[in-house]
NUVO-472204 format. One record per residue (C-alpha): x, y, z; residue number from 1. Coordinates in steps of 0.2 Angstrom, whole numbers. Layout:
# residues N
@c1 X; c2 Y; c3 Z; setor NUM
...
//
This chain:
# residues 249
@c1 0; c2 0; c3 0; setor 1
@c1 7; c2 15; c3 -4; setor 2
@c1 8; c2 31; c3 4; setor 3
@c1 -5; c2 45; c3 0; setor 4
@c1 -3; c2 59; c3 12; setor 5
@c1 -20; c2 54; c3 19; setor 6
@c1 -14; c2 43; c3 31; setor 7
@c1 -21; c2 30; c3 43; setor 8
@c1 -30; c2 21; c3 27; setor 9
@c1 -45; c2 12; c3 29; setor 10
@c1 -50; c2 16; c3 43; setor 11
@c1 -66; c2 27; c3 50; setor 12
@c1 -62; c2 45; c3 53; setor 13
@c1 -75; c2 54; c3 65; setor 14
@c1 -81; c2 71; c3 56; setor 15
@c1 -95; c2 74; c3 67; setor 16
@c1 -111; c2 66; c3 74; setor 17
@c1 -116; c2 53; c3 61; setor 18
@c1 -103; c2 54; c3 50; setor 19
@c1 -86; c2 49; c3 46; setor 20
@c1 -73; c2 48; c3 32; setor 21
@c1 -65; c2 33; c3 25; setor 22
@c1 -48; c2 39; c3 16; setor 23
@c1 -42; c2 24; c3 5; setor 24
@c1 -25; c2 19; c3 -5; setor 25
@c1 -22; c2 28; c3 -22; setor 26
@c1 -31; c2 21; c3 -36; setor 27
@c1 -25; c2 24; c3 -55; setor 28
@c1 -35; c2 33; c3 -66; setor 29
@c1 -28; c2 35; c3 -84; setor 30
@c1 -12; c2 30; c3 -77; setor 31
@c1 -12; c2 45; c3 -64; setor 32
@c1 -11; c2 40; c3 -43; setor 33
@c1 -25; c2 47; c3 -37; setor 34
@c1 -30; c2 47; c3 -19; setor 35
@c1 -49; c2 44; c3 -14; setor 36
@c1 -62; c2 43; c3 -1; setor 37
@c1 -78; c2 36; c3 8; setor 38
@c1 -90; c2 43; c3 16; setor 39
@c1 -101; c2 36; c3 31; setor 40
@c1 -117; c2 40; c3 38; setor 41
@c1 -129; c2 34; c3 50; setor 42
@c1 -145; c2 37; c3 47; setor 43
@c1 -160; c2 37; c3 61; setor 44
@c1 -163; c2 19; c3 56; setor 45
@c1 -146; c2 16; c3 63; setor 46
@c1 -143; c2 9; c3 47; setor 47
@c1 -125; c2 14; c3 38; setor 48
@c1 -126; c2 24; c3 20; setor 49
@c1 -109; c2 24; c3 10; setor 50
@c1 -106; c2 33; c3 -3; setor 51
@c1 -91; c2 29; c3 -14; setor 52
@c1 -85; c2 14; c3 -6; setor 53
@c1 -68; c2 10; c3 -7; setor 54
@c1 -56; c2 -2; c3 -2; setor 55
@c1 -65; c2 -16; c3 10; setor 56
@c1 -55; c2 -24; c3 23; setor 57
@c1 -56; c2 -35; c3 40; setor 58
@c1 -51; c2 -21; c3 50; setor 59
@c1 -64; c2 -9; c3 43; setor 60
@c1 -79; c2 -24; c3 43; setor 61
@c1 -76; c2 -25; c3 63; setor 62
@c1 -76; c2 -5; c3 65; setor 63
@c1 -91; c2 -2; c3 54; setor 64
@c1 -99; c2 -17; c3 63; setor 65
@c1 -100; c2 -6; c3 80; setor 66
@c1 -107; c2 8; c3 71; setor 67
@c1 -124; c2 -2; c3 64; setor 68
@c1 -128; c2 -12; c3 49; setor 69
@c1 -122; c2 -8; c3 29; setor 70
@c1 -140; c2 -4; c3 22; setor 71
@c1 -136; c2 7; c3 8; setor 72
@c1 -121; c2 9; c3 -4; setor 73
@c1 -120; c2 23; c3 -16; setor 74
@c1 -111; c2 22; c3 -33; setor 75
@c1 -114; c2 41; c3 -37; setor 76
@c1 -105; c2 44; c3 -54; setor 77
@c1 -99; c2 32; c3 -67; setor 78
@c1 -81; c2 30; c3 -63; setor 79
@c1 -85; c2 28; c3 -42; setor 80
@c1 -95; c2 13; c3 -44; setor 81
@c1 -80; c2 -4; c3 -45; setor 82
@c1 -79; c2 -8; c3 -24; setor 83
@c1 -98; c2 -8; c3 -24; setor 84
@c1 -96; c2 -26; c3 -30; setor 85
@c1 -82; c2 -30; c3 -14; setor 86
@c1 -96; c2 -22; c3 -1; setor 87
@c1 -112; c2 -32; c3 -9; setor 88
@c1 -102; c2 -46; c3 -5; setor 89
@c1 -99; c2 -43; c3 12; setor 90
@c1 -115; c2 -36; c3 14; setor 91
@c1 -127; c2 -45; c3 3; setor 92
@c1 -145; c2 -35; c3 12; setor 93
@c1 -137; c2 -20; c3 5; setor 94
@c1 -146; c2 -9; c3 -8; setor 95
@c1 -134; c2 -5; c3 -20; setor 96
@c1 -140; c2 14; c3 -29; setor 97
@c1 -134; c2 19; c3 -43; setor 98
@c1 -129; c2 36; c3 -53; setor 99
@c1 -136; c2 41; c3 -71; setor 100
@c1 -122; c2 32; c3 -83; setor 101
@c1 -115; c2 17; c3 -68; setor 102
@c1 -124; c2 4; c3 -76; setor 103
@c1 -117; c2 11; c3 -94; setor 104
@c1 -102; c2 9; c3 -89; setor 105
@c1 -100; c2 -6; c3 -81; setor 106
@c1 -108; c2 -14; c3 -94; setor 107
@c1 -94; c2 -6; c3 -107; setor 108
@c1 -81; c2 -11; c3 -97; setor 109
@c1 -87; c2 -29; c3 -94; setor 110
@c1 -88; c2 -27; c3 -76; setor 111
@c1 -102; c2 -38; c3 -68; setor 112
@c1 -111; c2 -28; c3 -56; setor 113
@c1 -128; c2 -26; c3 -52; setor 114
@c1 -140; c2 -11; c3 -43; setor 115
@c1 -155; c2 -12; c3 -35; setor 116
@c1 -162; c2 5; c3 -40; setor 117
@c1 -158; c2 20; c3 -49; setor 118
@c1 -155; c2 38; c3 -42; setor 119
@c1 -166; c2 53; c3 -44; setor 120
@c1 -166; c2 71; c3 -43; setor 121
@c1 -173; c2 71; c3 -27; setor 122
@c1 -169; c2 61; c3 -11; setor 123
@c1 -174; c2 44; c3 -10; setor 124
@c1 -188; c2 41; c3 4; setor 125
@c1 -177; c2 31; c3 14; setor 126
@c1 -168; c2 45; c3 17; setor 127
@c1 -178; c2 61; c3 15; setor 128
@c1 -176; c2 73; c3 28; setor 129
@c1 -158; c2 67; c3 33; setor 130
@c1 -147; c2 69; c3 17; setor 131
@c1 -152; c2 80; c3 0; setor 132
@c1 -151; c2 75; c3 -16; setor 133
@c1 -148; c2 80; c3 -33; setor 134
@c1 -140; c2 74; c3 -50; setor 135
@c1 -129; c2 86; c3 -56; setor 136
@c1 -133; c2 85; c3 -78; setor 137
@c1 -129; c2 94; c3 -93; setor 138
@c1 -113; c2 88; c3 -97; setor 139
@c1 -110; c2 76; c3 -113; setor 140
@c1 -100; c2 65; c3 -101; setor 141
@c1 -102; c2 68; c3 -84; setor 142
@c1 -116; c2 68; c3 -72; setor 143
@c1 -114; c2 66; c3 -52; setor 144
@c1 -126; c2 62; c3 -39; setor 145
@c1 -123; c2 74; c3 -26; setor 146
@c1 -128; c2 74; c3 -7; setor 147
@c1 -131; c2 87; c3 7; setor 148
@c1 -131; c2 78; c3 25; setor 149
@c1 -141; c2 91; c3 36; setor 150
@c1 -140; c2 89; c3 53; setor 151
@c1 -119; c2 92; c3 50; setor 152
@c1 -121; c2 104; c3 36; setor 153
@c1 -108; c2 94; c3 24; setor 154
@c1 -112; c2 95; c3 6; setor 155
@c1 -104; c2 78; c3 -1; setor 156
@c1 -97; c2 77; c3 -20; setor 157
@c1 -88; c2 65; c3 -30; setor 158
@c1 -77; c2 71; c3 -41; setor 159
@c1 -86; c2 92; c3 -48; setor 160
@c1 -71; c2 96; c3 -37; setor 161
@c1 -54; c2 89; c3 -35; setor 162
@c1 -41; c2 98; c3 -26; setor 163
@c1 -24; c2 91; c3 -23; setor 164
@c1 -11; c2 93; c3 -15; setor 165
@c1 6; c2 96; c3 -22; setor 166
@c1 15; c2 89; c3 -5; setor 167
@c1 4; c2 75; c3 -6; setor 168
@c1 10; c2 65; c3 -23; setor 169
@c1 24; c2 64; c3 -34; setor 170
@c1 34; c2 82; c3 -40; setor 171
@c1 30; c2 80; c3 -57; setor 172
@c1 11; c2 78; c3 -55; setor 173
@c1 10; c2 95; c3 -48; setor 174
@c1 11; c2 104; c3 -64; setor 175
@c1 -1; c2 92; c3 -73; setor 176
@c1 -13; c2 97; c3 -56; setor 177
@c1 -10; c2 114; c3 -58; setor 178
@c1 -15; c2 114; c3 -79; setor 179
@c1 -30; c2 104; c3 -75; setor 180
@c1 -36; c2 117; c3 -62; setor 181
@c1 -38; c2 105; c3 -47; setor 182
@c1 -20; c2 110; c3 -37; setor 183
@c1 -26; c2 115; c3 -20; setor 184
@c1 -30; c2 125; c3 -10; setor 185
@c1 -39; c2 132; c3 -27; setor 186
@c1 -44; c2 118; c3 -34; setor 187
@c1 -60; c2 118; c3 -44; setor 188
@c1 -68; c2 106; c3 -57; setor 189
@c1 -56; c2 97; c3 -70; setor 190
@c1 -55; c2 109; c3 -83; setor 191
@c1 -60; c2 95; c3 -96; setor 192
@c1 -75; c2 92; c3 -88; setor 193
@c1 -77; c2 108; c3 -88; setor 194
@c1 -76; c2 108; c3 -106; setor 195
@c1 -89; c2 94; c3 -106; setor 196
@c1 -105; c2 104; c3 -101; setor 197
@c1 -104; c2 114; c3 -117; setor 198
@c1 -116; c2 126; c3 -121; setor 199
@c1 -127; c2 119; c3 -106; setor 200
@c1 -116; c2 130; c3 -92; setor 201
@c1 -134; c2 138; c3 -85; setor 202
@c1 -138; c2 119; c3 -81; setor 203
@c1 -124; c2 118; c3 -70; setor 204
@c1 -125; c2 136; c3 -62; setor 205
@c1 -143; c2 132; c3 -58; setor 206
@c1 -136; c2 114; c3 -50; setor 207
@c1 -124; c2 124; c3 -43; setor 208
@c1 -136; c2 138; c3 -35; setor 209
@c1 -145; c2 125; c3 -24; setor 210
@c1 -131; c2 116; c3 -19; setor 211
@c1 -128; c2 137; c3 -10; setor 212
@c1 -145; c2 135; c3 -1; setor 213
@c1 -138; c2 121; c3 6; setor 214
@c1 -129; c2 134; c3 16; setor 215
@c1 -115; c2 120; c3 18; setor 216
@c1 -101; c2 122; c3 34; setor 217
@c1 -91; c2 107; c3 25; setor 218
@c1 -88; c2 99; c3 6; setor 219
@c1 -80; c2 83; c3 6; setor 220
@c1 -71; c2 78; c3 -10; setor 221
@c1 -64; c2 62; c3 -17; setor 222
@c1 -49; c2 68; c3 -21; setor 223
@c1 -37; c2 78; c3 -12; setor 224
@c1 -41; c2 88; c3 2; setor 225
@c1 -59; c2 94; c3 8; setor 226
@c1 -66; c2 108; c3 13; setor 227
@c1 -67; c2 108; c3 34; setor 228
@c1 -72; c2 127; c3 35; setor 229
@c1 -85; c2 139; c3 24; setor 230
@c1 -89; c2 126; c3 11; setor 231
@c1 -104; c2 139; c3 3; setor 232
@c1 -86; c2 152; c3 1; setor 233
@c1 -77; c2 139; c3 -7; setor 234
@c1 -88; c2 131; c3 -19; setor 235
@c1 -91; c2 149; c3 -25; setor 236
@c1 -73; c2 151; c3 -27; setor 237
@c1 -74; c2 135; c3 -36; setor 238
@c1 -87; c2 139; c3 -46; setor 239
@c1 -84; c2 157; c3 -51; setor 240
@c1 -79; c2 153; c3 -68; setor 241
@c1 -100; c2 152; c3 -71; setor 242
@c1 -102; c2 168; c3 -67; setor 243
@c1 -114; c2 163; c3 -51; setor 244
@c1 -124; c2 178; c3 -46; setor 245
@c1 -124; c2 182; c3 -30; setor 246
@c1 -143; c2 174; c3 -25; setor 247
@c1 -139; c2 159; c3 -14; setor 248
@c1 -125; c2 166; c3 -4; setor 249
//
């Protein structure tokens, strides 16, 4: 296992009440080290919602096994979707959720996975009143599921934002990083996927606009460092390129 910057891996990391993080080893994506993360809630139910999962071990089934029962896993874009398969295993009364193009992609990429139920534009009954819900559309390749857990005020995205550390990973990448738009402490969506959304940048902006109502304290981000502290300030920093207007601050 590698070292990330993250460090301890695989293991529960407190954020507040309900909710913890879960930073994992690097994975490769187009031949690039990137480091990732899990998040954890606990619902009322007492039941355990994991969005992204990551990398499954013994350790990690024993601490999440004091916490409550796996009752939901969340695949929320097309590339977050592979360790679903390890955790269904493990945990076979899961529901297994799934983002607009998981199912796609699996399929194209021969990877045998299945979901129990899609995910909408709104937040799904079992969780209603304790985590919003959107899916972020109008790019040509990318859409995200996005979530706002309430009673901690973390707004909780995949991969819109990436922001990565240059102390973190190896010197060379920090110019690639910095390019891309996604070098912390201003990083920012991927430039390319930026590119993606086209002539449909209002879609976004409006996506964007009600993730502000959300008025949240923290973002959590896959990749790199998240937000601990004014998470509205910094997605508008990280979203200024769309000219937001300044209803929603």
């Amino acid at each position: 296992m590698k070292h990330t910057g993250y460090e301890p891996l695989n293991t529960l990391k407190p954020l507040a009440d309900d909710i913890w993080l879960i930073d994992a080893p690097h994975v490769k994506f187009y031949g690039l080290p990137f480091s990732t993360r899990c998040v954890v809630v606990r619902l009322a139910s007492g039941g355990l919602w994991v969005h992204s999962p990551t990398m499954l071990t013994e350790e990690l089934k024993a601490e999440l096994a004091a916490l409550g029962p796996v009752e939901h896993l969340i695949a929320p874009n097309w590339i977050h979707y592979v360790s679903v398969k390890d955790w269904q295993a493990a945990y076979p009364e899961a529901v297994a959720w799934a983002a607009p193009g998981v199912v796609a992609r699996a399929a194209s990429r021969n990877v045998e996975i299945a979901f129990d139920h899609d995910l909408g534009a709104e937040a799904e009954a079992v969780w209603a009143g304790e985590i919003g819900q959107l899916i972020v559309t109008g790019s040509k390749v990318h859409s995200e599921a996005v979530f706002f857990h309430q009673s901690s005020c973390t707004l909780i995205l995949t991969d819109l934002i990436e922001n990565f550390e240059a102390s973190k990973m190896p010197l060379w990448l920090g110019p690639l990083m910095w390019l891309g738009g996604v070098l912390a402490p201003n990083g920012g969506m991927p430039r390319d996927m930026r590119a993606s959304f086209g002539k449909h940048k209002d879609v976004l902006r409006g996506h964007i606009m009600t993730m502000l109502t959300w008025a949240p304290e923290r973002v959590i981000v896959s990749h790199g460092a998240w937000f601990e502290h004014d998470g509205a300030a910094e997605l508008r920093r990280a979203f200024d390129w769309l000219g937001l207007s300044e209803e929603g601050s």
